[in-house]
C-alpha positions, 0 to 999 in steps of 0.5 A: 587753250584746251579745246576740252575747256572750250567744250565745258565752257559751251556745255554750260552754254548749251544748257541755258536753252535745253536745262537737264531734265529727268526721265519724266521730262521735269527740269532738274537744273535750271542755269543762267549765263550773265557774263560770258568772254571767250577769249578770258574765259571770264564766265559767271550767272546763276543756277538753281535746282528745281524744288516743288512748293505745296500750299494753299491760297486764301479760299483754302484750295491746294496749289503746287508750283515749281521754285527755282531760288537762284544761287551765283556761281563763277567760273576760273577757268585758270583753275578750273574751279566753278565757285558757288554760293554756299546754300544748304538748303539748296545743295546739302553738300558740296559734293551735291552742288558738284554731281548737279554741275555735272548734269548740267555739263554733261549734255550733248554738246559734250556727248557728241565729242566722247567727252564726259565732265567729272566734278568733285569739291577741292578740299579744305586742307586744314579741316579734311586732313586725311592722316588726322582722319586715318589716325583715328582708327584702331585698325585699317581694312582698307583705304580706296581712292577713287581718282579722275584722269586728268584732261583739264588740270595745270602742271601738278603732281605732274607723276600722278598726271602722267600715270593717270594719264597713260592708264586712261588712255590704254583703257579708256577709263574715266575713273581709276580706282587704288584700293589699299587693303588687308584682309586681317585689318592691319593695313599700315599706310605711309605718307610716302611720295605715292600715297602722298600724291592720291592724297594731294590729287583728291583734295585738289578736286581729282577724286575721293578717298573713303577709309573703312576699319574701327575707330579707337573704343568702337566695335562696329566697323565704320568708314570715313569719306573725304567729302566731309569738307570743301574750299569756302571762300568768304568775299567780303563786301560783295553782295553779288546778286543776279541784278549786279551780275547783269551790269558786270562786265568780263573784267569785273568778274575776272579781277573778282576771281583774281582777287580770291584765287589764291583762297581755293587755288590748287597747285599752290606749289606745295608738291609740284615737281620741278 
């Protein structure tokens, strides 16, 4: 098993006692760790963002206490996905929900081994096709994909890997950035095995892709990001809450994963190479 998980799986440990907090010392996160195996890696628990409620008691006096409402989370260690309950009113966007998994995550156990945890959503193939985002636009002036070098993924794209790879490690970059660009806006992309693999690499949770130029019938130049859509998974019959969480045992949340891995899964075989 790859010390790198080990390290993710202890930094979320590590912030159960010492959440993250801002410059003025207000907790910005707050997690908890229910179940926990090391062996299976069998994780899951709650975590909650810090909100302030403002009102006033029953003799009209002002009051101000802190909120943390709770939302459950899994951790696959298989795939390295962390799924979260879906509350909007908590996490607007699935890229809000990842960036605060990377607060939490990226604490001193990981700071001490110069290693950093880089989160973003996998993306919903059927509703965040890039080519139906890119055949909108009248002209193209740029495509930028912003990408993450692998240090946790499966044998996927296993080309990207190694280039991505090789890059980080003769620049010690942790973000590496391909910009498509033509200064006329006639930028034309085809879905060749390079741009391909940015594609797939993004939507499996490696980066981000932004598309900026006019769409058909505007005037005004636009850009359209990748984050507009993430994975849902729908467990039906569950209703985990904290209380049940508490009773689970590392095989009952690891045969709930296994039960709904192949929903969100992202080497799904499509354009791995043999």
């Amino acid at each position: 098993m790859s010390k790198d998980i080990l390290s993710f799986e202890d930094a979320l440990n590590h912030s159960v006692g010492e959440p993250p907090q801002n410059e003025q010392g207000h907790v910005l996160f707050s997690i908890k760790v229910s179940v926990y195996d090391r062996n299976t890696g069998a994780m899951a628990g709650m975590v909650a963002k810090a909100k302030s409620l403002h009102g006033h008691d029953s003799d009209f006096n002002e009051y101000s206490v802190d909120d943390y409402p709770p939302m459950v989370w899994f951790w696959d260690r298989e795939q390295q996905v962390v799924l979260l309950e879906k509350k909007t009113t908590v996490f607007s966007t699935p890229t809000a929900a990842c960036k605060a998994f990377e607060k939490i995550a990226n604490n001193y156990e990981l700071a001490m081994l110069g290693i950093r945890a880089e989160i973003e959503p996998v993306l919903n193939r059927n509703e965040q096709n890039f080519w139906d985002e890119y055949d909108k636009f009248e002209v193209v002036q740029s495509v930028t994909f912003e990408l993450t070098p692998p240090n946790l993924f499966g044998e996927t794209e296993k080309e990207m890997k190694k280039a991505l790879n090789d890059t980080a490690k003769s620049t010690n970059a942790n973000k590496v950035t391909a910009i498509f660009e033509n200064k006329d806006k006639k930028l034309k992309l085809k879905n060749d095995s390079w741009v391909g693999n940015l594609i797939s690499w993004c939507r499996k949770g490696g980066g981000h892709w932004s598309l900026k130029g006019h769409l058909h019938g505007k005037k005004t130049q636009m850009t359209v990001k990748s984050e507009k859509t993430a994975k849902i998974v729908h467990m039906k019959g569950q209703g985990i809450t904290e209380v049940t969480l508490t009773n689970y045992a590392p095989h009952d949340v690891k045969d709930i994963v296994e039960l709904y891995r192949d929903d969100y899964r992202y080497d799904d075989g499509i354009e791995k190479v043999s």
